[in-house]
N, C-alpha and C positions, 0 to 999 in steps of 0.2 A: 504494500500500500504506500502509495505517496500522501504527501500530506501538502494544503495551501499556505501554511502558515509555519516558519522555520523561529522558534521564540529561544533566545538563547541568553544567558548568562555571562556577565563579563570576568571577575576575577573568579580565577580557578577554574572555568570552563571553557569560555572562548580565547581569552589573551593567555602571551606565554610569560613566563616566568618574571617579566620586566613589569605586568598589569600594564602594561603601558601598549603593543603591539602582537595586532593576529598575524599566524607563519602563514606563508605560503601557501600551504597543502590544507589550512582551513578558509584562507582569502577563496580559493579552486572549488572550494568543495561550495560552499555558500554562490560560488557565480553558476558552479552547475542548477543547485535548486533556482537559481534563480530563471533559469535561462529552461528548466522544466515548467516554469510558470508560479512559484512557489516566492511569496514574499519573506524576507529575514526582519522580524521585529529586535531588538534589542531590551533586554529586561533585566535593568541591573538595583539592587541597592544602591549603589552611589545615588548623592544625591545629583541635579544638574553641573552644577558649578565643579564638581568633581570628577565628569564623563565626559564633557563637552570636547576637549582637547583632544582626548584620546578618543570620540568619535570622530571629530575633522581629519584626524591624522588617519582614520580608517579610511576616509574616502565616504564616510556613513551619513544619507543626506533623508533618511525618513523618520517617521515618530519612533522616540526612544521612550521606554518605560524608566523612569527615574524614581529614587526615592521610596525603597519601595512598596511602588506602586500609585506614591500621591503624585509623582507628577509625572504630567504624558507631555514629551518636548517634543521638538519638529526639530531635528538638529541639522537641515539643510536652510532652513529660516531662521537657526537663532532665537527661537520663539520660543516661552511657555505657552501650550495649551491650556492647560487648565493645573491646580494645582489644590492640595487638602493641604492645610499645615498643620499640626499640632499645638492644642492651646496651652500656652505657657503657664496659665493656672493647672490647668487640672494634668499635666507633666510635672510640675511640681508639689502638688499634693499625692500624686505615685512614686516619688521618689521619697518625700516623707516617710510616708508610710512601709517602702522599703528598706529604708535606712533605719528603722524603729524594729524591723525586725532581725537585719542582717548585719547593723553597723554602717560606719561609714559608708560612700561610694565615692570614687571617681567619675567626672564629669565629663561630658564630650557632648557638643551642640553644633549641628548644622543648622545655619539659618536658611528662610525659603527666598525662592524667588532665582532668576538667574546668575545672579553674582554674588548670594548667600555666603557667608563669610563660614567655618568651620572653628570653632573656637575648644580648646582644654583646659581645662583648668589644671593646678601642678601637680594634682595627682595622677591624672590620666597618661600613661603609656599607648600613644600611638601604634600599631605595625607598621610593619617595617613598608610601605607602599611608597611606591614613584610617584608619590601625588602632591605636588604644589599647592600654596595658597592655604594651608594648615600653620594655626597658631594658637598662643596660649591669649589666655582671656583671663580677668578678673571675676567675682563672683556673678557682680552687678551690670559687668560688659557680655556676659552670656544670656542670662533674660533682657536683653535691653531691645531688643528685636523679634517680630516673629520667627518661628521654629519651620521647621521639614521634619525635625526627628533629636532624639536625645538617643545616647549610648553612655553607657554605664559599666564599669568593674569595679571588684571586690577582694582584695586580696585575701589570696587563700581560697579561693570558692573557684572554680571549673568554671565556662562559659554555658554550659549544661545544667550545671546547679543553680548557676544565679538567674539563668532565665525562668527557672521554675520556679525559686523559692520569691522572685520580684513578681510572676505571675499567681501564685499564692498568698501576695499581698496587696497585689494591687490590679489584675487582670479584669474588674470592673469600671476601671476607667479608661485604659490604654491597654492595646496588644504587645506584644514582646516579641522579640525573634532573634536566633543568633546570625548574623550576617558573615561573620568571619572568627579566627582565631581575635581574643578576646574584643569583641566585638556583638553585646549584647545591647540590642535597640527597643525604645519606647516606639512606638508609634501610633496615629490616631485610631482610636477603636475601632474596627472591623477591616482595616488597613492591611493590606496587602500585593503581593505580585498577582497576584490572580486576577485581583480586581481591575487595575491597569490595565492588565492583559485582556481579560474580555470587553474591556470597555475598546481599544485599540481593534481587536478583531471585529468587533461591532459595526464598526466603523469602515472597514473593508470588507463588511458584507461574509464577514468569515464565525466561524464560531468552535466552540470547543474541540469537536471531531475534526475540524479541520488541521486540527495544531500537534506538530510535537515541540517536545520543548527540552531544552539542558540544563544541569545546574549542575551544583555541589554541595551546597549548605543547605542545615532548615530554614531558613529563608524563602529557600523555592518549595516546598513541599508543599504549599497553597498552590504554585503556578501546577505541579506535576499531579494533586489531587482533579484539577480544571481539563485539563489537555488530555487529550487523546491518549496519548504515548508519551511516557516521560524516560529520559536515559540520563542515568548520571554516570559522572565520569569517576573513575580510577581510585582518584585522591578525594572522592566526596565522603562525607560526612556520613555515620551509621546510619543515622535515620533516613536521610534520603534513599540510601541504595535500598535498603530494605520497601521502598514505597516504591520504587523505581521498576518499570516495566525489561530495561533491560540498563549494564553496566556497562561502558564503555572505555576505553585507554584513556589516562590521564589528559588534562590540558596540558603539560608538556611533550605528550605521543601524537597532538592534534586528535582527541579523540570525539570530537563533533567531526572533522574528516571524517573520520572513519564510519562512522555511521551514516553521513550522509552524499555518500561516494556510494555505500550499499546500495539505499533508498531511490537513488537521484541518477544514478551512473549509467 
């Protein structure tokens, strides 16, 4: 079965080891589906401000799912579509109540909108990502703006644990999701890739059955629950593979290649 709709994943799925640039052998594989008829959505966590670059540099000129899921961009106009932000109240009354049960946290805030700043407070530990435009923030300089998303750690606690024990304490106001190695996110309630994503296929006249999709993280396991056929790659995350229709070679083996060389070839 072919599919109309190719939804894929940026770190750990589609780019290789830099986050920064797709190889070769998955640029190939993405122009065959194309060229079978089949559109490539792009559907990452990053928020805009943190994709944009690395989509121009793809060559990548249609709606990107951003943020994810709250914002749907046009990355050949430079445009926000439409965008969900996260209310800085009721983000901060979940982290309260997190902190009330786990201790402390580290703070990390991407503001919304196209040139949304990324701010840390000094406790937050970045990864190690090729991504510009990342700085430290005072308390008062991180709420001082509307939000796209909070990220949060705890030392001593898994990215595993703390999703669960913050959704345990606060998962009545805000959704949770791990996006990456320590990289656990708030997001606005019912917030999702999925959501993004069917709103995007909607729009192209496309729908569930039409889509496979990539990932690696829980993150995606909302997009891979929606989609037709989901494959995660090599290096993904327990949970995903376990939800995953079939398992594919790392994102440094090109393993969207490889599956859609299968498909498409």
């Amino acid at each position: 079965m072919t599919y109309g709709l190719v939804a894929t994943d940026m770190d750990g799925t589609l780019l290789d080891a830099s986050h920064r640039a797709v190889s070769p052998r998955n640029r190939a594989a993405l122009a065959l589906a194309a060229a079978a008829g089949a559109r490539h959505i792009v559907v990452t966590g990053r928020p805009v401000p943190l994709v944009r670059d690395v989509l121009r540099d793809m060559g990548y000129e249609g709606l990107a799912i951003c943020g994810q899921g709250s914002q749907l961009y046009h990355a050949g106009k430079g445009v926000m579509v439409s965008e969900t932000g996260l209310e800085r109240a009721v983000a901060r009354e979940a982290l309260a109540r997190i902190a009330d049960r786990i201790g402390p946290l580290a703070l990390c805030v991407n503001r919304g909108g196209v040139d949304g700043d990324m701010l840390l407070d000094e406790a937050f530990t970045f990864p190690p990502l090729a991504i510009p435009g990342v700085q430290r923030g005072t308390e008062r300089e991180l709420w001082a703006e509307p939000l796209n998303k909070v990220s949060i750690q705890c030392p001593g606690l898994s990215d595993d644990v703390l999703a669960k024990a913050a959704e345990d304490a606060a998962g009545d106001l805000v959704d949770f999701t791990v996006a990456g190695p320590s990289l656990v996110e708030l997001l606005p309630l019912g917030m999702s890739k999925a959501v993004g994503l069917q709103q995007a296929a909607a729009g192209f006249g496309l729908s569930a059955a039409d889509t496979i999709a990539f990932g690696d993280m829980p993150n995606d396991i909302p997009m891979f629950e929606w989609a037709a056929y989901g494959v995660a790659m090599e290096n993904a995350h327990p949970d995903l593979k376990a939800l995953a229709d079939e398992v594919t070679s790392s994102n440094l083996e090109d393993g969207v290649a490889v599956v859609l060389e299968r498909i498409y070839g």
